[in-house]
TIKEMAR-300488 format. One record per residue (C-alpha): x, y, z. Coordinates in nm, 3 decimals, padded with zeros to 5 digits. Layout:
u->X | v->Y | w->Z .
...
REM end
This chain:
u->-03.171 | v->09.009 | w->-02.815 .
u->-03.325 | v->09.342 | w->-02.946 .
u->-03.069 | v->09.633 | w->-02.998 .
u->-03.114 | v->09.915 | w->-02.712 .
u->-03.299 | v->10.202 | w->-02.889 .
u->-03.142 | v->10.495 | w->-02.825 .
u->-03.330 | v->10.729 | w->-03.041 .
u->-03.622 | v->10.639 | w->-02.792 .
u->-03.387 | v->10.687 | w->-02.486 .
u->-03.358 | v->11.070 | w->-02.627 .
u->-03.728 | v->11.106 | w->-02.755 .
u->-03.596 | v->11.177 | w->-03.122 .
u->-03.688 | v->11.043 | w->-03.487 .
u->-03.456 | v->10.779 | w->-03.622 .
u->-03.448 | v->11.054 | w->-03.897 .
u->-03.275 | v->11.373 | w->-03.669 .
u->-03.027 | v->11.539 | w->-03.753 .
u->-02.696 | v->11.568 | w->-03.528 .
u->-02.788 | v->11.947 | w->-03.389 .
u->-03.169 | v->11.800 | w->-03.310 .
u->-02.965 | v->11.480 | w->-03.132 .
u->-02.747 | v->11.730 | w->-02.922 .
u->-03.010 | v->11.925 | w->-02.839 .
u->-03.207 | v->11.645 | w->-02.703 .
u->-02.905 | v->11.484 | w->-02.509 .
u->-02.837 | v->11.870 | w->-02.347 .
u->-03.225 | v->11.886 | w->-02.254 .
u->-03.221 | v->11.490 | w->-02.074 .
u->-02.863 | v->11.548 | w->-01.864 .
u->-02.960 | v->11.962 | w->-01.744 .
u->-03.101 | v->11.845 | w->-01.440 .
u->-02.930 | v->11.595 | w->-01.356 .
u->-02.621 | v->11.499 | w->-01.101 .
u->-02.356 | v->11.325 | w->-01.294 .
u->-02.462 | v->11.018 | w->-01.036 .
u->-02.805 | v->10.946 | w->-01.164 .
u->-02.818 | v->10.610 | w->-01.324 .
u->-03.062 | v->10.826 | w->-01.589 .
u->-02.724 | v->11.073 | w->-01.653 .
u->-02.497 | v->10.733 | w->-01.820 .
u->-02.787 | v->10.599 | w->-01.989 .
u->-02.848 | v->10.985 | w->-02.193 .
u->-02.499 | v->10.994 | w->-02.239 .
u->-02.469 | v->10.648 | w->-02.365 .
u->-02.737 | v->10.742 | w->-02.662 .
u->-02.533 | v->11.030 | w->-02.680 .
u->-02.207 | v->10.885 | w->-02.747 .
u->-02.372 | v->10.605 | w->-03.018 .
u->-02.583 | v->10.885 | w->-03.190 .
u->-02.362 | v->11.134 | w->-03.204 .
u->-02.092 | v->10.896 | w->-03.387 .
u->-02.168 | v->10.807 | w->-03.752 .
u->-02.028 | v->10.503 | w->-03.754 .
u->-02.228 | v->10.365 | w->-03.473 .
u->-02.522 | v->10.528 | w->-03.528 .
u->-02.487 | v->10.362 | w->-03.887 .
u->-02.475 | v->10.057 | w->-03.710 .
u->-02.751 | v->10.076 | w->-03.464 .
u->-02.984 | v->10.212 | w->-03.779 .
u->-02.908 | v->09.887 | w->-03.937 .
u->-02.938 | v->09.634 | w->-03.656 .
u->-03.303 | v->09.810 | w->-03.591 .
u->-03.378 | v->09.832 | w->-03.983 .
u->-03.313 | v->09.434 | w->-03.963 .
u->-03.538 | v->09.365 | w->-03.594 .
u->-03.796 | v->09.558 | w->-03.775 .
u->-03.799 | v->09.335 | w->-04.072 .
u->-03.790 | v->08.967 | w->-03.882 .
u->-04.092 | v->09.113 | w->-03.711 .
u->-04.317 | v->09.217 | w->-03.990 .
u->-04.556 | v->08.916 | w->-04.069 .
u->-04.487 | v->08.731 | w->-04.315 .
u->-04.756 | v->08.716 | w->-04.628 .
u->-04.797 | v->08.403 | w->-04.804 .
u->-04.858 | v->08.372 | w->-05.167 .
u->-05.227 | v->08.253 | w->-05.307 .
u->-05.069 | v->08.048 | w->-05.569 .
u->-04.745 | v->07.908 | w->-05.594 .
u->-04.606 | v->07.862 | w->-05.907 .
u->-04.453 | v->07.549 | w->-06.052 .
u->-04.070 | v->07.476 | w->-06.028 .
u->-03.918 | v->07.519 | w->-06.309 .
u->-03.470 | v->07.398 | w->-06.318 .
u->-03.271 | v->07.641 | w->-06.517 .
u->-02.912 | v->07.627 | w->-06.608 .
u->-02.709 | v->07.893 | w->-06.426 .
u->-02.570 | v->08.141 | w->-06.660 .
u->-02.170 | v->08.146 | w->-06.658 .
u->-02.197 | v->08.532 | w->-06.579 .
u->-02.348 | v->08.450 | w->-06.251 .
u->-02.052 | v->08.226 | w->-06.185 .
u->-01.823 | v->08.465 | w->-06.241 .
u->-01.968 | v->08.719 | w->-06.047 .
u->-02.050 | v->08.518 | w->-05.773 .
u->-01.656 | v->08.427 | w->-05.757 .
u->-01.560 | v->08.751 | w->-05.773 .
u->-01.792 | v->08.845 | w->-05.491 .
u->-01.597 | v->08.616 | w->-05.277 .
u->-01.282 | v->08.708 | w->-05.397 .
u->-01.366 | v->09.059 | w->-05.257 .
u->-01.544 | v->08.923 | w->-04.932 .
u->-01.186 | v->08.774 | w->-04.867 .
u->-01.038 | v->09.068 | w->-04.945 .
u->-01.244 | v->09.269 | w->-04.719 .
u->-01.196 | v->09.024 | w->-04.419 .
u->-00.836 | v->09.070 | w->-04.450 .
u->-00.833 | v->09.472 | w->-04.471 .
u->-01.053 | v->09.465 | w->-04.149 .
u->-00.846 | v->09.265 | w->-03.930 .
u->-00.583 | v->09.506 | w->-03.986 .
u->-00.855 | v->09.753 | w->-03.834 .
u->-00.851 | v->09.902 | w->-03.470 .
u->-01.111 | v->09.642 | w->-03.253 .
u->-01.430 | v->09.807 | w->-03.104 .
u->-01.247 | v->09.707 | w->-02.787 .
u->-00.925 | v->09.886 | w->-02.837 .
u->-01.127 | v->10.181 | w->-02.972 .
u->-01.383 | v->10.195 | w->-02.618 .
u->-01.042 | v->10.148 | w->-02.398 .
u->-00.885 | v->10.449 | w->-02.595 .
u->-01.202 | v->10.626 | w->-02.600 .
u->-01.265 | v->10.549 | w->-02.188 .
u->-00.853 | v->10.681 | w->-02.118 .
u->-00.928 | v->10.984 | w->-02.370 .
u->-01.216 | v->11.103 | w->-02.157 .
u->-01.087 | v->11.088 | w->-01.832 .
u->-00.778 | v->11.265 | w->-01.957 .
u->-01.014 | v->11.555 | w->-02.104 .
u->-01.230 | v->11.570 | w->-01.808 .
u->-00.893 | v->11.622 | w->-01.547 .
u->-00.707 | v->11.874 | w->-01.827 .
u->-01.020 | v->12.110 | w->-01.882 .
u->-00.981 | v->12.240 | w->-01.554 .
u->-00.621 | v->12.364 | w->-01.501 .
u->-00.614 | v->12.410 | w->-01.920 .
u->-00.876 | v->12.675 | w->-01.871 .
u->-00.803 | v->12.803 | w->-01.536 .
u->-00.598 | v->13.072 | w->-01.434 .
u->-00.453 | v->13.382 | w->-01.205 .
u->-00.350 | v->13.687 | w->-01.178 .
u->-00.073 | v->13.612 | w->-00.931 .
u->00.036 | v->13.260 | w->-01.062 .
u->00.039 | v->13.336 | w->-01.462 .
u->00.381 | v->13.174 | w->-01.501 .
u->00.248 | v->12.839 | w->-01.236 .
u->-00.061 | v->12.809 | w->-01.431 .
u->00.054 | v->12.813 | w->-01.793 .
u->00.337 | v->12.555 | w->-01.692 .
u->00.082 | v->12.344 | w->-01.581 .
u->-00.145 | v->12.349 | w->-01.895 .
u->00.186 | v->12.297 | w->-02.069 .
u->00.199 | v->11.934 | w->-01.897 .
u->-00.150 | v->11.848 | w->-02.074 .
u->-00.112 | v->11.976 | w->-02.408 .
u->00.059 | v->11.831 | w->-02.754 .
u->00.344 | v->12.079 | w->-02.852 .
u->00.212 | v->12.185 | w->-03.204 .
u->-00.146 | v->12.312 | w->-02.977 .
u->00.100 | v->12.483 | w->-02.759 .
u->00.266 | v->12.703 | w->-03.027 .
u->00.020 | v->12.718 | w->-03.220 .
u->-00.235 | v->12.867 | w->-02.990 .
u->-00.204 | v->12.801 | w->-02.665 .
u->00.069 | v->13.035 | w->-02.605 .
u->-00.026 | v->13.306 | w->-02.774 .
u->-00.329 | v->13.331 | w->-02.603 .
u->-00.207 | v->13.299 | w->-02.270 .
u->00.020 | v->13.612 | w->-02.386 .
u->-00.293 | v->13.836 | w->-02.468 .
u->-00.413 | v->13.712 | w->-02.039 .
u->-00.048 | v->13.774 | w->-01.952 .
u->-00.092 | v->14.112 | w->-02.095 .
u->-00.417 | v->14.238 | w->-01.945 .
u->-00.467 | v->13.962 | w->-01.626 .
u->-00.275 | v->14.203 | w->-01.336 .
u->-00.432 | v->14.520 | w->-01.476 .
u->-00.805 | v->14.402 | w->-01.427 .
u->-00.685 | v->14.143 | w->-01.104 .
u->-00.871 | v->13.899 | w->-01.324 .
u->-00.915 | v->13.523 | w->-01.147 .
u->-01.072 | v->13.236 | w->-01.382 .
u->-01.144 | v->12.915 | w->-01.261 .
u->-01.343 | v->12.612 | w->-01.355 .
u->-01.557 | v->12.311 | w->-01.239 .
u->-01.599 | v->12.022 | w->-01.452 .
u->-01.982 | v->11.938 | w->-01.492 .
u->-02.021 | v->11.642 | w->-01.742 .
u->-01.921 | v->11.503 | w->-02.044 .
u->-01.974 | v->11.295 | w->-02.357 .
u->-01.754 | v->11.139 | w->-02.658 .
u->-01.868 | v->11.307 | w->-02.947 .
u->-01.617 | v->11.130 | w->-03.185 .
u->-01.380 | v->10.799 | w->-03.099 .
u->-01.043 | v->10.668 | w->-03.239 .
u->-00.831 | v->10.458 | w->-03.147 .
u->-00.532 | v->10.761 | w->-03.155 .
u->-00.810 | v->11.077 | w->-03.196 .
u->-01.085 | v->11.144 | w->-02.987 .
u->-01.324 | v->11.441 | w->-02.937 .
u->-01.478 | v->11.492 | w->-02.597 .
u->-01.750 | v->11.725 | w->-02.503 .
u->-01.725 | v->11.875 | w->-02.150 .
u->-01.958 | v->12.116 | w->-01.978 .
u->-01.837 | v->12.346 | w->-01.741 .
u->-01.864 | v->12.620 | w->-01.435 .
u->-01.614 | v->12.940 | w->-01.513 .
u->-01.658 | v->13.161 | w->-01.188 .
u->-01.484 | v->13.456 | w->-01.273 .
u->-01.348 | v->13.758 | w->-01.064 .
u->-01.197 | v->14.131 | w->-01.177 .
u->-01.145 | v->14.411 | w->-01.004 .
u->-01.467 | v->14.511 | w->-01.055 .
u->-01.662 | v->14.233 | w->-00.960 .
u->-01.565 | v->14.101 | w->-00.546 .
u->-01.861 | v->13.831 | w->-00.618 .
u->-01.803 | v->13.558 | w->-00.859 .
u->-02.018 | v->13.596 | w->-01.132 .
u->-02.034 | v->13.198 | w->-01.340 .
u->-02.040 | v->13.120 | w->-01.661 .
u->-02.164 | v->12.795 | w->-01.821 .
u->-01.964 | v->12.704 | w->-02.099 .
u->-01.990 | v->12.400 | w->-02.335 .
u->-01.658 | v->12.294 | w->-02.413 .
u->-01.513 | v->12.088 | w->-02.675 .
u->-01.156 | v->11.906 | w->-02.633 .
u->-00.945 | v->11.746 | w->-02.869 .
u->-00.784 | v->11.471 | w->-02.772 .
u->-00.416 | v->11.272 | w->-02.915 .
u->-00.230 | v->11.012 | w->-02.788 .
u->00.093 | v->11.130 | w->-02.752 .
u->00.334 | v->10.849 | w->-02.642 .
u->00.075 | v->10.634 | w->-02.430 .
u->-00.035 | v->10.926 | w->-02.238 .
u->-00.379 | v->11.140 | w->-02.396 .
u->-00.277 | v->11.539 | w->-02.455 .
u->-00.499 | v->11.816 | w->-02.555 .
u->-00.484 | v->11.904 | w->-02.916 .
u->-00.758 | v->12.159 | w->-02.981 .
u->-01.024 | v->12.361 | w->-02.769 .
u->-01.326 | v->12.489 | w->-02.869 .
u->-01.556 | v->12.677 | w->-02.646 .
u->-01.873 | v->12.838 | w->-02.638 .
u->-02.136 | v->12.983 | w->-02.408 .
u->-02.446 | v->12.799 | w->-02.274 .
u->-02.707 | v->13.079 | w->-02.289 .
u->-02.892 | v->13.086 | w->-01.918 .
REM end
């Protein structure tokens, strides 16, 4: 069964590089509702491409269709068979070569399974997608209700660290300005898996309100969460954001 080509899914060269990739998969899903059959499939080559590991993988798999369907070219003249002894350096390195296959079977079964790394990455992403809201959201009125609530879907060292103090700089200048933040989730992609560590990019609404503006005015933000398992249960860990320019 031929590998699904996802390079061709995106319409890039086997050769892009990771910016040209995300480009690509930001151009394909811009349109669409997060319920169009076409929306999983660009995210899918997303989510392979975007990971070394299995874009690694899926370069190989198609390196190795490619070759079992070149045709094969027959010699003009075959030469004669000739038996020759097999040198005792061969030996040894062909034993040693096993030695290390073994070796290397053994290390790998102590490693995570693709399965147990696609359930953590599937739990990981729905955790990201239902924290980036109340994480990012907040009011004027409810400071204290809305930072206690991020609180419940963050690790403890992201909290300290900064979390909190950022929510202090809001505290500080949220009443004066009346400001109101809120967010609606959009879409998302893994952009790095683990079995304990995954990195989830989310694209999101921010309508915004201040004293000075009664109308919402929205921002489109590209947002990039950090996920740990913490106890069974997926936290934010870090949160990196940046604007989508219009």
């Amino acid at each position: 069964m031929s590998a699904q080509n996802w390079y061709d899914v995106l319409d890039v060269d086997s050769a892009a590089t990771t910016e040209e990739i995300r480009v690509a998969w930001r151009n394909a899903i811009a349109d669409l509702a997060p319920a169009d059959r076409h929306f999983r499939l660009y995210n899918q080559a997303a989510e392979v491409l975007l990971d070394p590991e299995r874009r690694a993988a899926l370069d190989a798999v198609l390196a190795e269709e490619a070759a079992e369907s070149a045709p094969a070219t027959s010699p003009a003249h075959e030469p004669p068979v000739t038996q020759r002894s097999v040198p005792t350096w061969l030996i040894v390195g062909l034993a040693l070569l096993v030695a290390l296959s073994v070796g290397l079977t053994a290390y790998l079964s102590t490693q995570p399974s693709e399965q147990a790394v696609e359930d953590a990455t599937g739990a990981a992403r729905a955790a990201a997608e239902r924290a980036v809201v109340p994480v990012l959201s907040y009011d004027y009125r409810t400071l204290e209700e809305d930072r206690a609530a991020a609180h419940d879907l963050i690790t403890s060292d992201y909290r300290a660290d900064d979390y909190d103090p950022l929510f202090e700089v809001i505290s500080d200048n949220a009443p004066d300005l009346k400001a109101v933040v809120e967010v609606e989730f959009i879409a998302s992609a893994v952009t790095r898996a683990g079995e304990d560590r995954v990195e989830i990019l989310l694209f999101v609404n921010r309508p915004t309100t201040n004293a000075q503006t009664e109308e919402p005015v929205v921002y489109k933000d590209q947002v990039t969460l950090t996920m740990e398992k913490v106890d069974d249960e997926w936290l934010v860990d870090g949160l990196r954001t940046s604007p989508i320019a219009p």
